[in-house]
C-alpha positions as CSV (number, residue, x, y, z in Angstrom):
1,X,-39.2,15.7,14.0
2,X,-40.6,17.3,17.0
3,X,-44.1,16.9,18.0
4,X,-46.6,19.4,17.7
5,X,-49.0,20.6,20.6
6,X,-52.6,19.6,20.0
7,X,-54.3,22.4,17.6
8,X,-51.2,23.9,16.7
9,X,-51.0,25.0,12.9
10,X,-48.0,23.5,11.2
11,X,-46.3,26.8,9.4
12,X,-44.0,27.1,7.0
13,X,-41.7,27.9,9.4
14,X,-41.6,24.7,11.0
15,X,-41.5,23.4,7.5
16,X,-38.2,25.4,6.6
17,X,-36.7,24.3,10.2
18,X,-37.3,20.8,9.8
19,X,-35.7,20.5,5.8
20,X,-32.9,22.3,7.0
21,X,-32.5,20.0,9.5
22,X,-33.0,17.2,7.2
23,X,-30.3,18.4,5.0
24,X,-27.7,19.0,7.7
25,X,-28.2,15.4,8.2
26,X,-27.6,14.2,4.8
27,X,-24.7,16.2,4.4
28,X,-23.5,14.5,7.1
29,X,-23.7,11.1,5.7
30,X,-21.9,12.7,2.5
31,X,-18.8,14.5,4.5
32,X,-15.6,12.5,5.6
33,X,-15.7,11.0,9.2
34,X,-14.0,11.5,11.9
35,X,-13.5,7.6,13.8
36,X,-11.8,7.5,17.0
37,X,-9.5,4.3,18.0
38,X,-11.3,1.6,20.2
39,X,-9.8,0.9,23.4
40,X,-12.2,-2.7,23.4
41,X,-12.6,-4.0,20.0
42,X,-16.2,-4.8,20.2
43,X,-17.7,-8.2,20.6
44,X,-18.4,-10.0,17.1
45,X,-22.0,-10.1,16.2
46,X,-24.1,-13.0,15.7
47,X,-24.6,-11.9,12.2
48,X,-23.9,-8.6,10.0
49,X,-20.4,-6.8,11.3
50,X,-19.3,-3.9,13.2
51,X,-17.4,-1.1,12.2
52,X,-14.6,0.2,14.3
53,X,-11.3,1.6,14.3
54,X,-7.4,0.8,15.6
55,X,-4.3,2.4,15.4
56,X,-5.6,4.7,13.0
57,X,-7.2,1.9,10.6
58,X,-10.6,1.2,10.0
59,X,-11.3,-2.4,11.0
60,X,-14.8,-4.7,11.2
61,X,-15.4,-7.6,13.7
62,X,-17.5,-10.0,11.5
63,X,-19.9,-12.4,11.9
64,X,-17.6,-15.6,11.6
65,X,-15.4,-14.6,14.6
66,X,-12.7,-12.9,13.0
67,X,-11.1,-9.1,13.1
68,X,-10.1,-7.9,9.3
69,X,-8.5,-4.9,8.4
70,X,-10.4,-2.6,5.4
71,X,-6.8,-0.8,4.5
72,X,-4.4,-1.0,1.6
73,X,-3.2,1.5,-0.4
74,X,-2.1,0.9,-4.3
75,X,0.3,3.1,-5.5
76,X,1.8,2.9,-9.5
77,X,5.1,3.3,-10.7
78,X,6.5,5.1,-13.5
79,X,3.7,6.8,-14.9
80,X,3.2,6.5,-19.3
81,X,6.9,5.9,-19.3
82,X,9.7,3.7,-18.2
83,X,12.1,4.5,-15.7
84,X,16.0,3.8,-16.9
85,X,18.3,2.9,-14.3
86,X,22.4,3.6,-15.1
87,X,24.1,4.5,-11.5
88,X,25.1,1.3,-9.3
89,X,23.6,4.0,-6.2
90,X,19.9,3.0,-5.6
91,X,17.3,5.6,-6.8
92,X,13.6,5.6,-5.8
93,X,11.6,4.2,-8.0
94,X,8.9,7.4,-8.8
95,X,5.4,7.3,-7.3
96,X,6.8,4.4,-5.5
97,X,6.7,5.6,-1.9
98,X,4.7,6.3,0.9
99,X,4.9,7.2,4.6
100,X,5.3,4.4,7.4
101,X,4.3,5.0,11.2
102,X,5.6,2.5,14.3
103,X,3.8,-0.3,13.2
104,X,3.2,-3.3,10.6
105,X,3.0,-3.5,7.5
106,X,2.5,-5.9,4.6
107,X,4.4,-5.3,1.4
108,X,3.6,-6.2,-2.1
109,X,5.7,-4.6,-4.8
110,X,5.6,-6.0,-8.7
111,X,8.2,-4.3,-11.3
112,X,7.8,-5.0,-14.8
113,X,11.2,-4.9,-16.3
114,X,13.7,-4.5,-19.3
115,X,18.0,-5.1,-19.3
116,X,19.3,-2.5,-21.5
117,X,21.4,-2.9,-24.5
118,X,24.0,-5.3,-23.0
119,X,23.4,-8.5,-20.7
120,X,23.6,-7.6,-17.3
121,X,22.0,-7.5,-13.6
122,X,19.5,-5.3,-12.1
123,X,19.8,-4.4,-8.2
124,X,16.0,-3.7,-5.9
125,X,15.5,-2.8,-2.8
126,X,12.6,-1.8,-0.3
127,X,14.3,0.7,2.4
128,X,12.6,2.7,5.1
129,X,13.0,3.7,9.2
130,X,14.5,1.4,11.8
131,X,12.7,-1.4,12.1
132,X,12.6,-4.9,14.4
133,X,11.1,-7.6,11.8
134,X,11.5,-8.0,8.6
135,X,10.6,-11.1,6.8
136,X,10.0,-11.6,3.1
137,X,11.5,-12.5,-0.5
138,X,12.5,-11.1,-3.5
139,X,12.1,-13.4,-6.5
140,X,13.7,-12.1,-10.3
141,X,12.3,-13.7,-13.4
142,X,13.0,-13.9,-16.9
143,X,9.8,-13.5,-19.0
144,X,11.0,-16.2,-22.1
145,X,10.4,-19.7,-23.0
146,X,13.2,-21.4,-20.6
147,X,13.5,-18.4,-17.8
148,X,16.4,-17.6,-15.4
149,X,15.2,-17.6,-12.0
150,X,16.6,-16.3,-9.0
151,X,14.9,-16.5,-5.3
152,X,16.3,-13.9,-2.1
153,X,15.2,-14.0,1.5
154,X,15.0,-10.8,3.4
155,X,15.5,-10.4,7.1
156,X,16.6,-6.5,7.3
157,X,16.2,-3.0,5.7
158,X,17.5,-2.4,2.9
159,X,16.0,-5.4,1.6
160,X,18.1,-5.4,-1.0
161,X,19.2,-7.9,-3.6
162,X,21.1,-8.2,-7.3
163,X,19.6,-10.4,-9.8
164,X,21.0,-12.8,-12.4
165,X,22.1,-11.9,-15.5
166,X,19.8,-11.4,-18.2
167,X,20.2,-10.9,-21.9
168,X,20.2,-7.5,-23.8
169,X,16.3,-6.4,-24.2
170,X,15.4,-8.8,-21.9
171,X,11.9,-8.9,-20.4
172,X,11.7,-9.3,-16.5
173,X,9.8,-9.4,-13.6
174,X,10.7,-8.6,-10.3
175,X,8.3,-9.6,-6.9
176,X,9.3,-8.5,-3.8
177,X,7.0,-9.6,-0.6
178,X,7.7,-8.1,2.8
179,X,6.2,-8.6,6.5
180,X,8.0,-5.5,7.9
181,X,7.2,-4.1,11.7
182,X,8.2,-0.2,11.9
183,X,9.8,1.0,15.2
184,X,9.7,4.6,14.3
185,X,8.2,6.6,11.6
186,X,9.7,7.5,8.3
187,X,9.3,6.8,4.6
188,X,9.2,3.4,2.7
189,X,10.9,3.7,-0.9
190,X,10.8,1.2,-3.7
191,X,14.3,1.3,-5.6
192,X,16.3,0.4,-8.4
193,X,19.6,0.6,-9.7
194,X,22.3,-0.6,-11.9
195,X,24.3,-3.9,-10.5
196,X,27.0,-3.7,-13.3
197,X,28.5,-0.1,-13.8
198,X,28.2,1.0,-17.6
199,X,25.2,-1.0,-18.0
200,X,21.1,0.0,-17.7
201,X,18.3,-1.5,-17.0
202,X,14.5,0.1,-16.9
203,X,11.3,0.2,-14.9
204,X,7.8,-0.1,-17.2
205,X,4.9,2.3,-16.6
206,X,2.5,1.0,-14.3
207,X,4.9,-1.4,-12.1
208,X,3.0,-1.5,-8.3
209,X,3.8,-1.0,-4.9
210,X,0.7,-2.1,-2.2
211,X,1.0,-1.2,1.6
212,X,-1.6,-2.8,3.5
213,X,-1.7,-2.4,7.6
214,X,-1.5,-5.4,9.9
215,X,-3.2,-4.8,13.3
């Protein structure tokens, strides 16, 4: 607030100015944010943490030395219904997908499965742009008392792998966990489809992908 001259009478003038002043900095505080990229990521603080950003991502330097990333994005699958799978050509998985820029990511995906009315084997994949790392695993479980287990390592797009067979109504789980650096920008889909032509297989509501940036 500006100060007054001696003797000068405060009016409500200077009243209306200052509220509206007031508000326009509140509002502010309520409005989204523009934060450019640091060139220097700031020196970590003796104690508290600072706020900055990189490559587009909001980061904090914190007190105990170390750099960590605020980002990750949860996105569900199959909405209030499954998601049956007949073709043996991969089809994205719905709400499963999101955009990828020339950088890396971490990728978490969880499917909560069921084989169709015959024993048979269920094909996944995570696909997107080129890329020139890719490590990670896909692992296929059956939910019952003595499970059937199978483990895949991924070291390239499609990361893409067909399960074991599991029995007819068969409750499964599939995990799929990536460390993937983008070279270019593009799409990453989740997908799913048949591994055994004239067979299906389905997707549960609420299966998960999470995308979380590494930088």
């Amino acid at each position: 607030m500006p100060a007054r001259h001696s003797g000068e009478q405060y009016t409500l003038e200077h009243a209306e100015d200052h509220i509206g002043g007031l508000r326009g900095d509140v509002d502010q505080i309520g409005e989204a944010l523009t934060k450019t990229d640091s060139t220097d990521p700031p020196t970590n603080p003796a104690s508290g943490l600072i706020h900055y950003s990189l490559a587009g991502h909001e980061k904090y330097a914190s007190a105990d030395a170390n750099d960590y990333n605020t980002g990750r994005m949860t996105l569900n699958g199959p909405s209030g219904s499954s998601q049956n799978f007949t073709s043996t050509t991969p089809v994205t998985i719905t709400g499963l997908s999101a955009p990828v820029i020339a950088q890396t990511y971490r990728v978490d995906v969880r499917l909560l499965c069921t084989m169709g009315g015959g024993a048979s084997n269920a094909l996944t994949q995570v696909d997107g742009p080129s890329t020139s790392v890719v490590q990670g695993v896909t692992r296929m479980m059956e939910i019952a008392a003595s499970p059937t287990t199978s483990l895949h390592k991924h070291t390239s797009l499609p990361a893409s792998f067909t399960g074991p067979s599991f029995g007819a109504g068969a409750d499964f789980v599939v995990e799929i966990h990536l460390f993937i650096t983008f070279t270019a920008s593009g799409t990453l889909v989740v997908q799913g489809a048949q591994g055994t032509s004239g067979h299906n297989w389905s997707v549960q509501a609420s299966s998960f992908l999470e995308l979380l940036p590494v930088t």
